[in-house]
MMTF fields as JSON, N, C-alpha, C and O atoms, coordinates in Angstrom:
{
  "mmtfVersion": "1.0.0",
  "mmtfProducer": "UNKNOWN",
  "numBonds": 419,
  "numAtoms": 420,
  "numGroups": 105,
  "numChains": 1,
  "numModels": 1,
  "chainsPerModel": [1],
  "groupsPerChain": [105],
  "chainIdList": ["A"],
  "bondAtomList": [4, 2, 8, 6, 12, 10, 16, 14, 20, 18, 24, 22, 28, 26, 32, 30, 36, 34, 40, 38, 44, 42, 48, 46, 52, 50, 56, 54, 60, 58, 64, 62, 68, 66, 72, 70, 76, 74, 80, 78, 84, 82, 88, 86, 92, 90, 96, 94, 100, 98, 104, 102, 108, 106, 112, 110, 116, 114, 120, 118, 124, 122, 128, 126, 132, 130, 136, 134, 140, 138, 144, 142, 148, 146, 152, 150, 156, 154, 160, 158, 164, 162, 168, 166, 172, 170, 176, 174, 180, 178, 184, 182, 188, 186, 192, 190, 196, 194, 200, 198, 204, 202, 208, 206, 212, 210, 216, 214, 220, 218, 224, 222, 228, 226, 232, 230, 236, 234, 240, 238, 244, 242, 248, 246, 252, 250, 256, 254, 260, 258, 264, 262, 268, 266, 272, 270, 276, 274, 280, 278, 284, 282, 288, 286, 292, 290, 296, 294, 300, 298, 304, 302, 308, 306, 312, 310, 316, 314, 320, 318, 324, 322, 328, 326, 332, 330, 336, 334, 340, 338, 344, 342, 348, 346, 352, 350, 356, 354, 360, 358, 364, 362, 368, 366, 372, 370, 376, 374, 380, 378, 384, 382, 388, 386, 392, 390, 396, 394, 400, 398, 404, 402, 408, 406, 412, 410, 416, 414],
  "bondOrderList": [1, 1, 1, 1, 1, 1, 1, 1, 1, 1, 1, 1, 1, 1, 1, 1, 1, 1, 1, 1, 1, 1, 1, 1, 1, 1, 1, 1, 1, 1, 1, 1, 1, 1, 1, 1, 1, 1, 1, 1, 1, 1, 1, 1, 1, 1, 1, 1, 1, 1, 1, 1, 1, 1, 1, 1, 1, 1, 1, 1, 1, 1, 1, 1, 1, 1, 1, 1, 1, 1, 1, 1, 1, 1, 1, 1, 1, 1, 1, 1, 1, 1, 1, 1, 1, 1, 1, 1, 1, 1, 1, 1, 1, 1, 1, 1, 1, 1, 1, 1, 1, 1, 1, 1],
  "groupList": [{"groupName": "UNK", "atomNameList": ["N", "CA", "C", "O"], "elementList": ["N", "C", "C", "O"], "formalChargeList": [0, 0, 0, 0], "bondAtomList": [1, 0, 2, 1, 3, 2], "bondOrderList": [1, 1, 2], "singleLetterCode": "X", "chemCompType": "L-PEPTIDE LINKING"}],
  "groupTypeList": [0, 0, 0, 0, 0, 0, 0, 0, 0, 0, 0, 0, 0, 0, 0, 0, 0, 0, 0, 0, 0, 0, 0, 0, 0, 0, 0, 0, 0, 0, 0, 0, 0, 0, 0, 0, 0, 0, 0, 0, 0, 0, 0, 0, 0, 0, 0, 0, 0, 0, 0, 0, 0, 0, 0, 0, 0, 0, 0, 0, 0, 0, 0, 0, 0, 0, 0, 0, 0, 0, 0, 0, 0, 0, 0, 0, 0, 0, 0, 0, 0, 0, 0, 0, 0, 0, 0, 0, 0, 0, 0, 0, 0, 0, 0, 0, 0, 0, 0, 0, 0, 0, 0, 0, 0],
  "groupIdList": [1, 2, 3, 4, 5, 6, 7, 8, 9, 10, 11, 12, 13, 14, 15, 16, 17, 18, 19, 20, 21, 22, 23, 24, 25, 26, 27, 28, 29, 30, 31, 32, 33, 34, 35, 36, 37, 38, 39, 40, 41, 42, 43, 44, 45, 46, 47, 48, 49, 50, 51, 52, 53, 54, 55, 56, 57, 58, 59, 60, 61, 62, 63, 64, 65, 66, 67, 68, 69, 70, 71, 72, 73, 74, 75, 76, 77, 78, 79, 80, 81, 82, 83, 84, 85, 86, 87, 88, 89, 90, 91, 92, 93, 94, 95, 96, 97, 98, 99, 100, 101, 102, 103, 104, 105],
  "secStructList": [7, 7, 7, 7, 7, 1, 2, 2, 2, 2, 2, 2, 1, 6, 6, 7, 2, 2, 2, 2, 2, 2, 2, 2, 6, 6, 2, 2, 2, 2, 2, 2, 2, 2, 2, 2, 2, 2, 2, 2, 2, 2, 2, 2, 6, 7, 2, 2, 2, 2, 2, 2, 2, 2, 2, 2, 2, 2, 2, 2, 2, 2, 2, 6, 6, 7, 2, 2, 2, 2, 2, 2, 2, 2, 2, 2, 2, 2, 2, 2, 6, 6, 6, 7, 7, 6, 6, 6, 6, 2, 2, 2, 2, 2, 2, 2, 2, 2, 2, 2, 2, 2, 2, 7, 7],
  "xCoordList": [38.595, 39.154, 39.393, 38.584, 40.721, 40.922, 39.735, 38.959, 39.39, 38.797, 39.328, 40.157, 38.811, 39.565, 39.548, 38.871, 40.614, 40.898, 41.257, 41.075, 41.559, 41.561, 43.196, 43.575, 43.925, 45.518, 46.342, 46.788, 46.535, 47.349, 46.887, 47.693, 45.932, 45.275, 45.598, 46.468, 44.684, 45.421, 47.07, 47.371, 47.992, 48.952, 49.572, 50.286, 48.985, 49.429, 49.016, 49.514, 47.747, 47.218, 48.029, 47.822, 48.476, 48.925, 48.196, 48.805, 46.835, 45.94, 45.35, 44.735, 45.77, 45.481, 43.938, 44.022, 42.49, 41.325, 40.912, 40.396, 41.012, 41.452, 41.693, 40.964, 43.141, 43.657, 43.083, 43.088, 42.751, 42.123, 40.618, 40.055, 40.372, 38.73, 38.804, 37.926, 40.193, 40.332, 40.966, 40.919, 41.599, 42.249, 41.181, 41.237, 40.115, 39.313, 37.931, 37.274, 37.847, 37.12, 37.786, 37.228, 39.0, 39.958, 39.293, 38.515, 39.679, 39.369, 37.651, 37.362, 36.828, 35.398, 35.285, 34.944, 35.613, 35.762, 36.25, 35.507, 37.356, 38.116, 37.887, 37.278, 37.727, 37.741, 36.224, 36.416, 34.509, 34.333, 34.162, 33.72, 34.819, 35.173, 36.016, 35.79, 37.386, 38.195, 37.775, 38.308, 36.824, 36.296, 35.593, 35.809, 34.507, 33.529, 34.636, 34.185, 35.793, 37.042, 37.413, 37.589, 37.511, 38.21, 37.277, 37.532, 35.631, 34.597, 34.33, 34.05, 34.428, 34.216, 35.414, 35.316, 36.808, 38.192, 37.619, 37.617, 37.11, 37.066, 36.289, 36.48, 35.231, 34.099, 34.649, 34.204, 35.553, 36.32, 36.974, 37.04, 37.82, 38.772, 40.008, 40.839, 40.042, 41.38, 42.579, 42.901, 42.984, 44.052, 45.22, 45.614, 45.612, 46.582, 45.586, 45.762, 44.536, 43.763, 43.294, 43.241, 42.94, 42.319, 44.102, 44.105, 44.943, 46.564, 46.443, 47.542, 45.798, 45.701, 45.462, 45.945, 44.382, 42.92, 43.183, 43.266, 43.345, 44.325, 45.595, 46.12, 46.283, 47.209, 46.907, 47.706, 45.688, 45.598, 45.12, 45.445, 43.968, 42.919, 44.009, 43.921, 44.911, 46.148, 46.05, 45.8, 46.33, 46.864, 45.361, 45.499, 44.641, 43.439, 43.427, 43.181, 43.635, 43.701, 44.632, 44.281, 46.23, 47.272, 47.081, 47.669, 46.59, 45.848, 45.039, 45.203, 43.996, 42.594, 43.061, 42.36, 44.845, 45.301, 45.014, 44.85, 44.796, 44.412, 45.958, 45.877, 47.317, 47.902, 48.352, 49.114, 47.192, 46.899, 46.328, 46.749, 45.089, 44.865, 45.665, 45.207, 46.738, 47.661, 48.672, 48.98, 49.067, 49.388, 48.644, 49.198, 47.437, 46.724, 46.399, 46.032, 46.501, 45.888, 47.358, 47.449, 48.334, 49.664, 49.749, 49.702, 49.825, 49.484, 48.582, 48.801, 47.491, 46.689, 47.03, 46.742, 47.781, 48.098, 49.207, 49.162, 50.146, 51.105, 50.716, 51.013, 50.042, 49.188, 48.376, 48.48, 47.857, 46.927, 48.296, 47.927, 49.313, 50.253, 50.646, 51.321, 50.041, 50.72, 48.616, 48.16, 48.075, 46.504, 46.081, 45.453, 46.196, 45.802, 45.041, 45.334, 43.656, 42.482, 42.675, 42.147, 43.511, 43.863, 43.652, 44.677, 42.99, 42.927, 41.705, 41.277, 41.216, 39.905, 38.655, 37.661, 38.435, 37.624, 38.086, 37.216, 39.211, 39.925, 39.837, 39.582, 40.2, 40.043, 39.028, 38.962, 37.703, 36.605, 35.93, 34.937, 36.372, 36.414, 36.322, 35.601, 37.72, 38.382, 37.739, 37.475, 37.269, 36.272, 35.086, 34.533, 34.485, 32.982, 33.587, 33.267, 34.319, 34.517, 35.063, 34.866, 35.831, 36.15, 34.419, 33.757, 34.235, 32.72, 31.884, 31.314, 31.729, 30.857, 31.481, 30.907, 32.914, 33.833, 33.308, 32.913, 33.533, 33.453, 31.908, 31.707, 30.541, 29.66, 29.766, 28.902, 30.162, 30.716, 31.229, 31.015, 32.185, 33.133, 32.671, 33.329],
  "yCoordList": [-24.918, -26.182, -27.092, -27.176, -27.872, -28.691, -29.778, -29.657, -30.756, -31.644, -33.01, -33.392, -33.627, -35.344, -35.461, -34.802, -36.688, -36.893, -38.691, -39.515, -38.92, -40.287, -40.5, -41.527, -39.046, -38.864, -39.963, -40.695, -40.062, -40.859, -42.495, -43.42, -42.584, -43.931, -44.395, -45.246, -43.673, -43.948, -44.223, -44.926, -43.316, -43.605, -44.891, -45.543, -45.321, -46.399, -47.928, -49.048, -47.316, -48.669, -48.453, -49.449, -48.038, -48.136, -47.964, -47.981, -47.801, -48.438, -50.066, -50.585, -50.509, -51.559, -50.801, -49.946, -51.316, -51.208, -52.41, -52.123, -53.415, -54.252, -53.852, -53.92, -53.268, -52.681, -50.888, -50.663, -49.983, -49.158, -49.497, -48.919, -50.43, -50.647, -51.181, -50.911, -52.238, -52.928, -51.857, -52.073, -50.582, -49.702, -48.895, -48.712, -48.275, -48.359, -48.346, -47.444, -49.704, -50.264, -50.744, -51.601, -50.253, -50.484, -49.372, -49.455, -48.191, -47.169, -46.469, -45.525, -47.172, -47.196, -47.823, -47.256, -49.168, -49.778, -49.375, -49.376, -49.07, -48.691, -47.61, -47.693, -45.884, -44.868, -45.308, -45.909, -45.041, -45.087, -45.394, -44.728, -46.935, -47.32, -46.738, -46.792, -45.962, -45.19, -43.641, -42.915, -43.261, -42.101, -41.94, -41.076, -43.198, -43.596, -43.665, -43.139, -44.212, -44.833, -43.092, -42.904, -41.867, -40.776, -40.438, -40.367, -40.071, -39.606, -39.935, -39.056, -41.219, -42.032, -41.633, -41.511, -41.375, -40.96, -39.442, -39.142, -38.411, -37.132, -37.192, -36.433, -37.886, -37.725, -38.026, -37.431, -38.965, -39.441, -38.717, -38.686, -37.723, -36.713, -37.527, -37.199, -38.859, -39.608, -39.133, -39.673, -38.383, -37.477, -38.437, -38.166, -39.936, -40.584, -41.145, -40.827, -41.959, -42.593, -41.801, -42.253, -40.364, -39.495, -39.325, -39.815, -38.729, -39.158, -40.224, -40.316, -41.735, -42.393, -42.603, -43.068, -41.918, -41.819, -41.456, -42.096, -40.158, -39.011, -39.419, -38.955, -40.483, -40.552, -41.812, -42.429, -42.162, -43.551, -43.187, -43.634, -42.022, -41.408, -40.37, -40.392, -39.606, -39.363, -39.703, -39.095, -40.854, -42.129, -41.93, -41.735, -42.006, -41.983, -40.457, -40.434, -39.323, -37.953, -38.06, -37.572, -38.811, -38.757, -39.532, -39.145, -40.498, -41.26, -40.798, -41.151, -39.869, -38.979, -37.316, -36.315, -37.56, -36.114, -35.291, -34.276, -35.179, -33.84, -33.243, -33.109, -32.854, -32.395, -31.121, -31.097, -30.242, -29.212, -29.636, -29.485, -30.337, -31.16, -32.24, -32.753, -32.721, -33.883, -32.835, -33.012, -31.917, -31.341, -30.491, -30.305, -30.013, -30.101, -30.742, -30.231, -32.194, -32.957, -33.417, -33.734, -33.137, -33.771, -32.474, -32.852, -31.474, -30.5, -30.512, -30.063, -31.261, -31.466, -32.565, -32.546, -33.546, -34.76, -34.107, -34.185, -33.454, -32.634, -31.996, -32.053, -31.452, -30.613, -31.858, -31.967, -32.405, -33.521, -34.325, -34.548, -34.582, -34.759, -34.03, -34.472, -32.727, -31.406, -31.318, -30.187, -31.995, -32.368, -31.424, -30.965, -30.595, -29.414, -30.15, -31.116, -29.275, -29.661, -28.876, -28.932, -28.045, -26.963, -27.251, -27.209, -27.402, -27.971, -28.912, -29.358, -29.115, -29.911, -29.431, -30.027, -28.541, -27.881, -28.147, -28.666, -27.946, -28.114, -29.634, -30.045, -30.355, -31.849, -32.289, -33.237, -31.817, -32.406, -31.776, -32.306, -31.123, -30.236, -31.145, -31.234, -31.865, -32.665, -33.702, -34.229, -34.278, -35.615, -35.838, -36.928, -34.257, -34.412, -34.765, -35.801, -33.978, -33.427, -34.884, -35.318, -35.47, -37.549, -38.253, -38.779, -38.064, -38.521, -38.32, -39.273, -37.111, -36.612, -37.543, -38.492, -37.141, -37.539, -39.043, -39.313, -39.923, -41.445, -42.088, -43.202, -40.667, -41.668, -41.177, -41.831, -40.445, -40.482, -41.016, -40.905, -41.807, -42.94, -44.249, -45.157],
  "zCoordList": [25.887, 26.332, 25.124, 24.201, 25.185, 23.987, 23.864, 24.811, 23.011, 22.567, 22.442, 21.616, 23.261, 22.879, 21.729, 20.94, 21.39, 19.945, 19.645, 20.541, 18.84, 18.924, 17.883, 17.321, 17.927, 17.343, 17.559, 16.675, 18.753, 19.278, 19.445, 19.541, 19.454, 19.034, 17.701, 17.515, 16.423, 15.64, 14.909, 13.945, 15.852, 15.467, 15.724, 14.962, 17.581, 17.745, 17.229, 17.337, 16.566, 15.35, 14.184, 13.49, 13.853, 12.521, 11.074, 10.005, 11.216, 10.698, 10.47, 9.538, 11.576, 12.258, 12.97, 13.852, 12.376, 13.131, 13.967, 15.047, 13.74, 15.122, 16.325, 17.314, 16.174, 17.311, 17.519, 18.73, 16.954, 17.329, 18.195, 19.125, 17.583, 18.3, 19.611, 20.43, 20.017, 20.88, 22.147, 23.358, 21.406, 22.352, 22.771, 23.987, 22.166, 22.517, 23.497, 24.017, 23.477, 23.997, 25.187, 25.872, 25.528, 26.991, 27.598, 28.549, 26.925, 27.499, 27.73, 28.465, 26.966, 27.459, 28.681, 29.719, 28.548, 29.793, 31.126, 32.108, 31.164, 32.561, 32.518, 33.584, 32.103, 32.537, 33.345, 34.402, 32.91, 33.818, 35.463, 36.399, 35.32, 36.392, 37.417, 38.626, 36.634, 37.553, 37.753, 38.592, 36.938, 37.349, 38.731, 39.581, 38.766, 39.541, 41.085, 42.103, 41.128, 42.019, 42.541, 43.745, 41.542, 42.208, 43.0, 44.203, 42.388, 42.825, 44.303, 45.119, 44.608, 45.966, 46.775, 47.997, 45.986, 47.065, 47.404, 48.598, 46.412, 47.0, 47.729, 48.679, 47.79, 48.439, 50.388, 51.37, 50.356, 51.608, 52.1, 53.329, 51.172, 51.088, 51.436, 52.283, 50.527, 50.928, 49.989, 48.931, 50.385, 49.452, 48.353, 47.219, 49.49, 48.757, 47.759, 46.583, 48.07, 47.027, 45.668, 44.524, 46.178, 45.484, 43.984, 42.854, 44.461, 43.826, 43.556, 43.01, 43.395, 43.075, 41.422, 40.39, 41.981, 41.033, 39.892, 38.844, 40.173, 38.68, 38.279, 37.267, 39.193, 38.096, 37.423, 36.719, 37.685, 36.72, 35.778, 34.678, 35.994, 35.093, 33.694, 32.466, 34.59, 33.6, 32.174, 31.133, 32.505, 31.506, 30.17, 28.962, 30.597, 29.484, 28.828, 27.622, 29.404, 29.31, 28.279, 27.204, 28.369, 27.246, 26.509, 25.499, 26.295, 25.409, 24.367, 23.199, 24.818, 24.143, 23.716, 23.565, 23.577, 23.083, 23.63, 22.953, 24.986, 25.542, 26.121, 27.342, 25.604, 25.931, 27.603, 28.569, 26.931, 28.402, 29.406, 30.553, 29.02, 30.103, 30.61, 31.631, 30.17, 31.271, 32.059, 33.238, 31.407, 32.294, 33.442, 34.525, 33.172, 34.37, 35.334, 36.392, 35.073, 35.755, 37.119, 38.305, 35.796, 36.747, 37.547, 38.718, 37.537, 38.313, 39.823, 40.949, 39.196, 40.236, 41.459, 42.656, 40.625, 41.058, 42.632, 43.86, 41.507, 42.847, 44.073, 45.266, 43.419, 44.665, 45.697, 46.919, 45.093, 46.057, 47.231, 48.385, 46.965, 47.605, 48.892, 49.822, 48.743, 49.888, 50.353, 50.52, 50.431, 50.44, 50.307, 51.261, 49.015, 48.141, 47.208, 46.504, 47.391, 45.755, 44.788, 43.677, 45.215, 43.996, 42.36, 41.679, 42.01, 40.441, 40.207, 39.142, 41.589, 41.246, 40.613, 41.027, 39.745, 39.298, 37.965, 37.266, 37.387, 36.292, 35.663, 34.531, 37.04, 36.49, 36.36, 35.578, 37.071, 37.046, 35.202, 34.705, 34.789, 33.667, 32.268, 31.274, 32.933, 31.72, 31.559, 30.479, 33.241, 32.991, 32.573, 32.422, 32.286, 31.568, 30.059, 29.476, 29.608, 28.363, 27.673, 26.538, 28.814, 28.142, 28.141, 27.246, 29.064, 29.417, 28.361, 27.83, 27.962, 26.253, 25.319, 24.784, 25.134, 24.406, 23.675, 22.541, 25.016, 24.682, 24.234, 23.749, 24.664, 23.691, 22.745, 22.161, 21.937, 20.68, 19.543, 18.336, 20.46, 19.758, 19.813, 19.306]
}
């Protein structure tokens, strides 16, 4: 499995650390919150909320360079639409591996 990265962060600082720390510290912030948000949709089995979830969570996945994983996830996202979990094993995958990831950083 790939490894978060902080690629694309840096690029979008410039070397601006200001703004790397501040981007960041967005994403410490809100992922676990929206993780915590899918966890409670699967648990409901609210399929639109749950499509909610991942595609907000998405957004941090392409952020943290995980390439294969956004496309997994958008994968998953599709499927949750036709109220297929098909991929929920995969995504739950990606969210430890941000989860490790971020006490790290």
């Amino acid at each position: 499995m790939e490894k978060p990265n902080l690629s694309y962060i840096n690029d979008v600082a410039s070397g601006d650390e200001e703004i790397k720390k501040t981007l960041i510290n967005v994403i410490k912030s809100e992922f676990p919150e929206e993780k915590k948000e899918y966890y409670e949709s699967l648990e409901k089995k609210d399929y639109k909320k749950i499509e909610e979830n991942v595609h907000k969570l998405k957004h941090k996945i392409s952020i943290l360079g995980l390439e294969k994983s956004y496309e997994l996830a958008n994968k998953f996202e599709h499927n949750l639409r036709e109220k297929d979990l098909n991929g929920v094993e995969d995504f739950e995958k990606i969210l430890i591996a941000i989860t490790i990831y971020l006490k790290t950083i």
